[in-house]
C-alpha positions, 0 to 999 in steps of 0.5 A: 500500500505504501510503495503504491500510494507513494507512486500515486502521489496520494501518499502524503495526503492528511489521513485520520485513522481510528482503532475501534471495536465494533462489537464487545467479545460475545457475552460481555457487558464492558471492555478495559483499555491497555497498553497504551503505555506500551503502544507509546513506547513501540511508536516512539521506538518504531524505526527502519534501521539497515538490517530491515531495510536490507530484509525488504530488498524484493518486497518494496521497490527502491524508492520506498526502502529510501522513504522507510529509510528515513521514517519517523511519525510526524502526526498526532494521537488522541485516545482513550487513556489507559484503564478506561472503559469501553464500549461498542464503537468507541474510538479508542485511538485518532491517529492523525498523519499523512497517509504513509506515515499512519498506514504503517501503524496499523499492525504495530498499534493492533497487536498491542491493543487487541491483547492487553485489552483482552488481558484487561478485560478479563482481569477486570471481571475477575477483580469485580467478583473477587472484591476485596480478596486479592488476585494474584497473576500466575500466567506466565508458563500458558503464554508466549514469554514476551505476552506474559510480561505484558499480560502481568502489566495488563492485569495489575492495570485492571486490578490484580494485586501482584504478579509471579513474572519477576520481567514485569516486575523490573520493567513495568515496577508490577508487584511481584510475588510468588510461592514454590511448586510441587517439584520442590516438595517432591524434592525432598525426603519428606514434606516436613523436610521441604517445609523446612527448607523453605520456611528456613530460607524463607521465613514464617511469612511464606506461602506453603503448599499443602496438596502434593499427598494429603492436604489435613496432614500437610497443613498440620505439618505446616504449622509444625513447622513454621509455628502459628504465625505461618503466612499461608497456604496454597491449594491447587487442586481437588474441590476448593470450596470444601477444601478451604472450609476444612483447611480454615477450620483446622488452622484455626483449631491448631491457633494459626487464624491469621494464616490466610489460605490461597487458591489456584487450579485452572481459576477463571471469573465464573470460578472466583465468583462460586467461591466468594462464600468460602474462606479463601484469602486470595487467587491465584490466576494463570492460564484463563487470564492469560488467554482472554478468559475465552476471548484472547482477542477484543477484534479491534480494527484499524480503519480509514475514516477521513482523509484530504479531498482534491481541493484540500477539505477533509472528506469523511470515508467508510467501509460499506462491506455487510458486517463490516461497516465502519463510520467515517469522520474524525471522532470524538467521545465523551461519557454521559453520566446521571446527575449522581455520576452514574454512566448513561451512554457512550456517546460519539461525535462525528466531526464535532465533540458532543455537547456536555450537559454538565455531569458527562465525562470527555474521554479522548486524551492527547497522547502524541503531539507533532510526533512527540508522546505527550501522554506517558503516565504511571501505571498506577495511575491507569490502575486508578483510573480503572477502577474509577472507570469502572465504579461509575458503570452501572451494577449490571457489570457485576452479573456473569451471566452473558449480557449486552453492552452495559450502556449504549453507544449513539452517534451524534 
Protein backbone atom coordinates (compact mmCIF):
# COMPACT_ATOMS: atom_id res chain seq x y z
CA UNK A 1 0.00 0.00 0.00
CA UNK A 2 2.59 2.44 0.95
CA UNK A 3 5.02 1.72 -2.35
CA UNK A 4 1.67 2.23 -4.38
CA UNK A 5 0.19 5.35 -2.77
CA UNK A 6 3.86 6.94 -2.87
CA UNK A 7 3.79 6.42 -6.86
CA UNK A 8 0.18 7.60 -6.88
CA UNK A 9 1.34 10.69 -5.08
CA UNK A 10 -1.51 10.11 -2.58
CA UNK A 11 0.63 9.15 -0.09
CA UNK A 12 1.43 12.36 1.62
CA UNK A 13 -2.13 13.15 1.56
CA UNK A 14 -3.57 14.07 5.57
CA UNK A 15 -5.26 10.81 6.64
CA UNK A 16 -7.30 10.07 10.03
CA UNK A 17 -7.05 6.77 11.21
CA UNK A 18 -9.42 5.06 14.05
CA UNK A 19 -8.91 1.72 16.11
CA UNK A 20 -12.14 0.89 17.43
CA UNK A 21 -14.15 -2.48 18.15
CA UNK A 22 -17.35 -2.70 16.58
CA UNK A 23 -18.63 -5.21 18.88
CA UNK A 24 -17.53 -6.32 22.57
CA UNK A 25 -16.45 -10.14 22.80
CA UNK A 26 -19.90 -12.14 22.73
CA UNK A 27 -21.26 -12.01 26.18
CA UNK A 28 -19.63 -9.10 27.55
CA UNK A 29 -21.14 -6.12 29.19
CA UNK A 30 -17.73 -3.61 29.07
CA UNK A 31 -14.18 -3.92 27.95
CA UNK A 32 -10.80 -2.12 29.50
CA UNK A 33 -8.12 -0.27 27.65
CA UNK A 34 -4.47 -1.30 27.78
CA UNK A 35 -1.09 -0.96 26.65
CA UNK A 36 -1.35 2.49 25.84
CA UNK A 37 1.74 2.94 27.67
CA UNK A 38 3.28 0.22 25.57
CA UNK A 39 1.98 1.37 22.50
CA UNK A 40 3.60 4.74 23.28
CA UNK A 41 6.62 3.09 23.57
CA UNK A 42 6.62 0.64 20.49
CA UNK A 43 5.76 4.06 18.36
CA UNK A 44 8.20 6.26 19.81
CA UNK A 45 10.74 3.46 19.07
CA UNK A 46 9.38 2.50 15.69
CA UNK A 47 12.31 2.56 13.14
CA UNK A 48 13.85 1.16 9.91
CA UNK A 49 17.34 0.58 10.58
CA UNK A 50 19.93 -1.25 7.88
CA UNK A 51 19.13 -4.88 8.90
CA UNK A 52 15.21 -4.24 7.82
CA UNK A 53 15.63 -2.05 5.23
CA UNK A 54 18.00 -4.89 3.56
CA UNK A 55 15.41 -7.93 4.51
CA UNK A 56 12.80 -5.51 2.41
CA UNK A 57 15.16 -5.95 -0.91
CA UNK A 58 12.37 -7.53 -3.28
CA UNK A 59 9.36 -7.00 -1.23
CA UNK A 60 9.06 -2.96 -1.75
CA UNK A 61 10.88 -1.20 -4.60
CA UNK A 62 13.76 1.36 -4.03
CA UNK A 63 12.36 4.39 -3.61
CA UNK A 64 10.04 3.28 -0.88
CA UNK A 65 13.00 1.07 1.25
CA UNK A 66 14.82 5.30 0.70
CA UNK A 67 11.23 6.66 2.19
CA UNK A 68 11.08 3.91 5.12
CA UNK A 69 14.57 4.87 5.18
CA UNK A 70 14.25 7.68 6.77
CA UNK A 71 10.59 7.48 8.72
CA UNK A 72 9.61 8.85 11.95
CA UNK A 73 5.74 9.62 12.96
CA UNK A 74 5.03 13.35 12.41
CA UNK A 75 1.37 13.18 13.31
CA UNK A 76 -0.96 13.43 16.29
CA UNK A 77 -2.56 10.74 18.58
CA UNK A 78 -5.64 11.14 20.58
CA UNK A 79 -7.05 8.40 22.53
CA UNK A 80 -8.62 6.64 25.20
CA UNK A 81 -6.42 6.79 28.46
CA UNK A 82 -5.46 3.52 29.82
CA UNK A 83 -7.75 1.83 32.07
CA UNK A 84 -10.72 3.41 30.82
CA UNK A 85 -13.73 1.53 29.92
CA UNK A 86 -15.04 0.98 26.57
CA UNK A 87 -17.91 0.03 24.82
CA UNK A 88 -19.04 -0.84 21.07
CA UNK A 89 -17.66 1.77 18.68
CA UNK A 90 -15.55 3.66 20.87
CA UNK A 91 -12.85 5.33 19.22
CA UNK A 92 -10.12 4.30 21.17
CA UNK A 93 -7.47 5.75 19.37
CA UNK A 94 -7.45 9.05 16.40
CA UNK A 95 -4.19 8.78 14.56
CA UNK A 96 -3.66 11.82 12.54
CA UNK A 97 -0.90 11.99 9.94
CA UNK A 98 -0.41 11.54 6.25
CA UNK A 99 -1.48 8.53 4.75
CA UNK A 100 2.16 6.95 4.60
CA UNK A 101 3.24 7.66 7.90
CA UNK A 102 -0.25 6.37 9.59
CA UNK A 103 -0.69 3.45 7.37
CA UNK A 104 2.41 1.94 8.94
CA UNK A 105 0.89 1.63 12.33
CA UNK A 106 -1.54 -0.04 11.63
CA UNK A 107 -0.18 -3.55 12.78
CA UNK A 108 2.13 -2.45 15.41
CA UNK A 109 -0.99 -0.39 17.42
CA UNK A 110 -3.44 -3.59 16.55
CA UNK A 111 -1.27 -6.03 18.15
CA UNK A 112 -0.81 -4.22 21.50
CA UNK A 113 -4.05 -3.04 21.98
CA UNK A 114 -6.06 -6.35 20.83
CA UNK A 115 -4.03 -8.29 23.52
CA UNK A 116 -3.69 -6.18 26.55
CA UNK A 117 -7.10 -5.17 26.23
CA UNK A 118 -8.25 -8.83 26.19
CA UNK A 119 -5.99 -9.08 29.03
CA UNK A 120 -7.58 -6.24 30.92
CA UNK A 121 -10.90 -7.12 30.46
CA UNK A 122 -10.76 -10.35 31.64
CA UNK A 123 -8.93 -9.01 34.62
CA UNK A 124 -11.35 -6.52 35.40
CA UNK A 125 -14.04 -9.07 35.56
CA UNK A 126 -12.10 -11.48 37.73
CA UNK A 127 -11.02 -8.21 40.23
CA UNK A 128 -15.04 -7.11 40.45
CA UNK A 129 -16.10 -10.87 41.51
CA UNK A 130 -13.26 -11.39 43.94
CA UNK A 131 -13.74 -7.86 45.98
CA UNK A 132 -11.73 -7.35 48.44
CA UNK A 133 -9.73 -10.66 48.10
CA UNK A 134 -6.62 -10.03 46.17
CA UNK A 135 -5.73 -11.66 42.57
CA UNK A 136 -2.60 -12.90 42.35
CA UNK A 137 -1.11 -13.25 38.44
CA UNK A 138 0.34 -16.75 37.63
CA UNK A 139 0.23 -16.92 33.66
CA UNK A 140 3.29 -16.83 32.63
CA UNK A 141 4.12 -20.94 31.59
CA UNK A 142 0.02 -20.68 29.42
CA UNK A 143 1.73 -17.92 27.26
CA UNK A 144 4.36 -16.87 24.63
CA UNK A 145 7.26 -15.50 27.03
CA UNK A 146 7.16 -11.75 25.97
CA UNK A 147 2.90 -11.82 26.25
CA UNK A 148 3.37 -12.76 29.91
CA UNK A 149 5.20 -9.95 30.59
CA UNK A 150 2.83 -7.54 29.02
CA UNK A 151 -0.36 -9.73 30.15
CA UNK A 152 1.23 -9.18 34.06
CA UNK A 153 1.19 -5.05 33.11
CA UNK A 154 -2.35 -5.62 31.73
CA UNK A 155 -3.96 -7.33 34.68
CA UNK A 156 -2.35 -5.06 37.75
CA UNK A 157 -3.94 -2.11 35.43
CA UNK A 158 -7.26 -3.90 35.70
CA UNK A 159 -6.79 -4.67 39.34
CA UNK A 160 -4.63 -7.82 40.13
CA UNK A 161 -2.68 -7.24 43.49
CA UNK A 162 0.73 -8.65 42.22
CA UNK A 163 2.06 -10.95 39.57
CA UNK A 164 4.96 -14.37 39.57
CA UNK A 165 6.53 -12.64 36.30
CA UNK A 166 9.99 -11.08 38.00
CA UNK A 167 10.27 -9.27 33.78
CA UNK A 168 7.17 -7.30 34.74
CA UNK A 169 8.43 -6.72 37.96
CA UNK A 170 11.92 -4.99 36.52
CA UNK A 171 10.04 -3.21 33.58
CA UNK A 172 6.70 -2.05 34.38
CA UNK A 173 7.51 -1.77 38.62
CA UNK A 174 4.33 -4.51 38.67
CA UNK A 175 4.22 -6.06 42.29
CA UNK A 176 5.67 -9.48 42.42
CA UNK A 177 5.36 -12.49 44.47
CA UNK A 178 5.16 -15.81 44.26
CA UNK A 179 5.33 -19.42 46.32
CA UNK A 180 7.06 -22.88 45.48
CA UNK A 181 5.86 -25.58 43.42
CA UNK A 182 5.15 -29.26 43.71
CA UNK A 183 8.53 -30.41 42.39
CA UNK A 184 10.48 -28.67 45.28
CA UNK A 185 8.25 -30.66 47.62
CA UNK A 186 8.91 -33.87 45.61
CA UNK A 187 12.45 -32.97 46.09
CA UNK A 188 12.72 -33.61 49.23
CA UNK A 189 12.56 -36.85 51.61
CA UNK A 190 9.60 -35.76 53.15
CA UNK A 191 7.18 -32.98 53.34
CA UNK A 192 8.33 -31.60 56.54
CA UNK A 193 11.96 -31.55 55.24
CA UNK A 194 10.54 -29.07 52.11
CA UNK A 195 8.99 -27.09 54.60
CA UNK A 196 11.52 -26.69 56.48
CA UNK A 197 13.87 -26.00 53.88
CA UNK A 198 11.60 -23.38 52.61
CA UNK A 199 10.43 -21.53 55.71
CA UNK A 200 14.19 -21.86 56.94
CA UNK A 201 15.28 -19.68 53.77
CA UNK A 202 12.16 -18.09 53.61
CA UNK A 203 10.78 -17.25 56.84
CA UNK A 204 7.24 -17.94 58.63
CA UNK A 205 5.69 -15.27 56.21
CA UNK A 206 5.51 -17.83 53.19
CA UNK A 207 3.35 -19.29 51.27
CA UNK A 208 3.43 -23.04 51.65
CA UNK A 209 1.60 -25.53 49.55
CA UNK A 210 -0.42 -28.28 51.11
CA UNK A 211 -1.70 -30.55 48.36
CA UNK A 212 1.14 -32.53 46.94
CA UNK A 213 -0.27 -36.04 49.37
CA UNK A 214 -2.68 -35.14 51.92
CA UNK A 215 -3.79 -31.65 52.36
CA UNK A 216 -5.09 -32.14 56.54
CA UNK A 217 -1.75 -33.82 57.02
CA UNK A 218 0.43 -31.30 55.25
CA UNK A 219 -1.49 -28.38 56.82
CA UNK A 220 -0.80 -29.95 60.25
CA UNK A 221 2.95 -30.36 59.23
CA UNK A 222 2.69 -26.68 58.22
CA UNK A 223 2.34 -25.45 61.04
CA UNK A 224 4.57 -27.53 62.97
CA UNK A 225 6.99 -26.32 61.21
CA UNK A 226 6.73 -22.59 60.94
CA UNK A 227 4.61 -22.34 64.05
CA UNK A 228 1.36 -20.48 64.37
CA UNK A 229 2.34 -17.44 62.53
CA UNK A 230 2.96 -19.44 59.31
CA UNK A 231 1.85 -16.60 56.30
CA UNK A 232 -0.36 -19.04 54.38
CA UNK A 233 -1.44 -21.98 52.45
CA UNK A 234 -1.75 -22.76 48.82
CA UNK A 235 -4.45 -25.31 47.46
CA UNK A 236 -4.11 -26.40 43.78
CA UNK A 237 -6.41 -28.75 43.11
CA UNK A 238 -9.38 -31.15 44.28
CA UNK A 239 -12.97 -29.38 45.17
CA UNK A 240 -11.71 -25.69 46.53
CA UNK A 241 -14.51 -24.76 48.19
CA UNK A 242 -14.63 -27.75 50.58
CA UNK A 243 -11.20 -27.73 50.66
CA UNK A 244 -10.83 -24.23 52.23
CA UNK A 245 -13.56 -24.78 54.69
CA UNK A 246 -11.90 -27.95 56.28
CA UNK A 247 -8.23 -26.21 55.90
CA UNK A 248 -9.75 -22.87 57.57
CA UNK A 249 -11.09 -24.95 60.34
CA UNK A 250 -8.32 -26.79 61.09
CA UNK A 251 -5.80 -23.86 61.02
CA UNK A 252 -7.90 -22.16 63.31
CA UNK A 253 -8.12 -25.16 65.52
CA UNK A 254 -4.39 -25.53 65.51
CA UNK A 255 -4.36 -21.46 66.85
CA UNK A 256 -2.80 -20.32 63.18
CA UNK A 257 -6.47 -17.75 62.48
CA UNK A 258 -4.16 -15.11 60.79
CA UNK A 259 -2.64 -17.98 58.18
CA UNK A 260 -4.50 -16.89 55.04
CA UNK A 261 -5.34 -19.58 52.90
CA UNK A 262 -4.69 -19.07 48.73
CA UNK A 263 -6.12 -20.51 45.78
CA UNK A 264 -5.10 -21.75 42.20
CA UNK A 265 -6.22 -24.77 39.86
CA UNK A 266 -7.42 -23.51 36.11
CA UNK A 267 -9.48 -20.08 38.15
CA UNK A 268 -11.37 -18.01 35.85
CA UNK A 269 -14.07 -15.18 36.81
CA UNK A 270 -17.06 -17.65 36.88
CA UNK A 271 -14.92 -19.89 39.46
CA UNK A 272 -13.86 -16.96 41.68
CA UNK A 273 -17.22 -15.77 41.73
CA UNK A 274 -18.63 -19.55 43.11
CA UNK A 275 -16.19 -19.46 45.61
CA UNK A 276 -16.91 -15.88 47.15
CA UNK A 277 -18.76 -17.57 50.18
CA UNK A 278 -15.73 -19.73 51.05
CA UNK A 279 -12.94 -18.64 53.36
CA UNK A 280 -10.39 -18.14 50.70
CA UNK A 281 -7.85 -15.12 51.04
CA UNK A 282 -6.71 -14.91 47.93
CA UNK A 283 -6.17 -16.15 43.93
CA UNK A 284 -4.09 -17.24 42.02
CA UNK A 285 -4.83 -16.97 38.33
CA UNK A 286 -2.92 -18.14 35.30
CA UNK A 287 -3.87 -19.87 32.23
CA UNK A 288 -7.57 -18.35 31.72
CA UNK A 289 -6.27 -14.67 32.15
CA UNK A 290 -3.73 -15.00 30.04
CA UNK A 291 -5.82 -16.27 27.22
CA UNK A 292 -8.55 -14.00 27.40
CA UNK A 293 -10.95 -15.85 29.90
CA UNK A 294 -12.13 -17.35 26.25
CA UNK A 295 -11.72 -14.10 24.08
CA UNK A 296 -7.84 -13.87 23.68
CA UNK A 297 -8.89 -11.03 21.28
CA UNK A 298 -11.01 -7.87 21.56
CA UNK A 299 -11.18 -7.52 17.21
CA UNK A 300 -10.40 -4.18 17.08
CA UNK A 301 -9.91 -2.68 13.93
CA UNK A 302 -7.61 -0.12 12.40
CA UNK A 303 -9.88 1.98 9.70
CA UNK A 304 -9.52 4.86 7.19
CA UNK A 305 -12.11 7.27 8.23
CA UNK A 306 -11.48 10.70 6.66
CA UNK A 307 -8.83 11.85 4.55
CA UNK A 308 -7.94 15.04 2.11
CA UNK A 309 -10.10 15.64 -0.69
CA UNK A 310 -8.93 17.24 -4.24
CA UNK A 311 -9.24 20.87 -3.16
CA UNK A 312 -7.98 20.37 0.49
CA UNK A 313 -11.22 19.63 2.61
CA UNK A 314 -11.08 16.71 4.69
CA UNK A 315 -13.67 14.11 3.11
CA UNK A 316 -15.18 11.52 5.72
CA UNK A 317 -14.53 7.86 4.39
CA UNK A 318 -16.07 4.40 5.22
CA UNK A 319 -16.02 0.94 4.59
CA UNK A 320 -19.59 -0.16 3.42
CA UNK A 321 -18.96 -4.27 3.22
CA UNK A 322 -22.19 -6.23 5.30
CA UNK A 323 -20.98 -6.93 8.71
CA UNK A 324 -18.03 -4.99 8.35
CA UNK A 325 -19.18 -1.46 8.24
CA UNK A 326 -17.38 1.37 9.68
CA UNK A 327 -18.49 5.18 10.21
CA UNK A 328 -16.47 7.67 8.64
CA UNK A 329 -15.40 11.07 10.07
CA UNK A 330 -12.99 12.14 12.71
CA UNK A 331 -14.32 11.26 16.26
CA UNK A 332 -14.95 12.33 19.48
CA UNK A 333 -16.01 10.91 22.60
CA UNK A 334 -17.14 11.66 25.86
CA UNK A 335 -19.40 9.57 28.61
CA UNK A 336 -22.68 10.57 29.72
CA UNK A 337 -23.27 10.32 33.19
CA UNK A 338 -26.55 10.92 35.53
CA UNK A 339 -26.74 13.98 37.68
CA UNK A 340 -25.26 11.06 40.73
CA UNK A 341 -22.34 10.12 38.09
CA UNK A 342 -23.59 7.18 37.12
CA UNK A 343 -22.72 6.26 33.02
CA UNK A 344 -25.82 6.84 30.90
CA UNK A 345 -24.16 6.15 27.35
CA UNK A 346 -21.17 6.28 25.04
CA UNK A 347 -21.88 8.97 23.21
CA UNK A 348 -19.62 9.82 19.58
CA UNK A 349 -19.49 12.87 17.85
CA UNK A 350 -18.64 12.77 14.50
CA UNK A 351 -16.92 15.86 13.04
CA UNK A 352 -17.62 17.91 16.32
CA UNK A 353 -17.38 16.73 20.06
CA UNK A 354 -20.87 16.32 21.66
CA UNK A 355 -22.50 18.52 23.63
CA UNK A 356 -21.82 18.00 27.64
CA UNK A 357 -24.67 18.65 29.84
CA UNK A 358 -22.60 19.46 32.52
CA UNK A 359 -22.48 15.51 34.59
CA UNK A 360 -20.54 13.94 31.28
CA UNK A 361 -17.13 12.99 31.21
CA UNK A 362 -14.79 13.93 27.92
CA UNK A 363 -12.50 10.79 27.17
CA UNK A 364 -10.14 11.30 24.30
CA UNK A 365 -6.50 12.42 25.77
CA UNK A 366 -3.80 13.74 23.80
CA UNK A 367 -1.18 11.10 23.56
CA UNK A 368 1.24 12.09 20.80
CA UNK A 369 1.92 15.55 19.51
CA UNK A 370 3.84 16.73 16.09
CA UNK A 371 5.24 13.41 16.91
CA UNK A 372 6.08 13.83 20.22
CA UNK A 373 4.28 11.31 23.06
CA UNK A 374 2.77 13.53 25.35
CA UNK A 375 0.73 11.30 27.10
CA UNK A 376 3.05 8.98 29.04
CA UNK A 377 1.74 8.37 32.72
CA UNK A 378 2.41 6.00 35.65
CA UNK A 379 0.85 2.73 35.81
CA UNK A 380 -0.80 3.09 38.60
CA UNK A 381 -2.40 5.97 37.69
CA UNK A 382 -4.23 3.52 34.69
CA UNK A 383 -4.73 1.45 37.82
CA UNK A 384 -6.55 4.12 39.39
CA UNK A 385 -8.35 5.42 36.82
CA UNK A 386 -9.66 1.80 36.22
CA UNK A 387 -11.34 1.13 38.94
CA UNK A 388 -12.70 4.69 38.82
CA UNK A 389 -13.70 3.66 35.37
CA UNK A 390 -15.29 1.04 36.37
CA UNK A 391 -17.20 2.14 39.70
CA UNK A 392 -19.33 4.71 37.72
CA UNK A 393 -20.64 1.79 35.48
CA UNK A 394 -23.81 0.57 36.16
CA UNK A 395 -24.27 -2.51 38.83
CA UNK A 396 -25.49 -4.52 35.82
CA UNK A 397 -21.32 -5.16 35.08
CA UNK A 398 -21.39 -7.29 38.40
CA UNK A 399 -23.62 -10.44 36.76
CA UNK A 400 -21.54 -13.02 34.98
CA UNK A 401 -24.01 -14.37 33.32
CA UNK A 402 -23.86 -13.16 29.49
CA UNK A 403 -25.34 -9.67 28.53
CA UNK A 404 -25.48 -6.79 26.02
CA UNK A 405 -23.15 -3.82 26.38
CA UNK A 406 -23.91 -2.33 29.78
CA UNK A 407 -24.51 1.07 28.21
CA UNK A 408 -25.26 2.16 24.56
CA UNK A 409 -23.34 3.94 22.12
CA UNK A 410 -25.10 6.51 20.00
CA UNK A 411 -23.70 8.54 17.43
CA UNK A 412 -24.28 12.13 17.30
Amino acid sequence: MLQAALRSGTAHRRSVFELFPRRLPEGRRYGVVAGVGRALDALEAFRFDDPTLTALEGVVDDATREWLSTYRFGGDVWGYAEGEAYLPYSPLLVVEATFAEAVLLETLLLSIYNHDSAIASAASRMTLVAGDRPCIEMGSRRTHEEAAVAAARAAYVAGFATSSNLAAGQRYGVPTAGTSAHSFTLLHDSEADAFRAQVTSLGTGTTLLVDTYDVAEAVRTGIEVAGTSLGAVRLDSGDLAVQAVEVRAQLDSLGATSTRIIVTSDLDEFAIAALAAAPVDGYGVGTQLVTGSGHPTCGFVYKLVAREGAAGEMESVAKRSVDKASVGGRKYALRRRSADGVAEAEVIGIGDPPVDDGDDRPLLVPLVSGGEVVGRESLDRARSRHLAARAELPVAIQQMSRGEPVIPTLHV
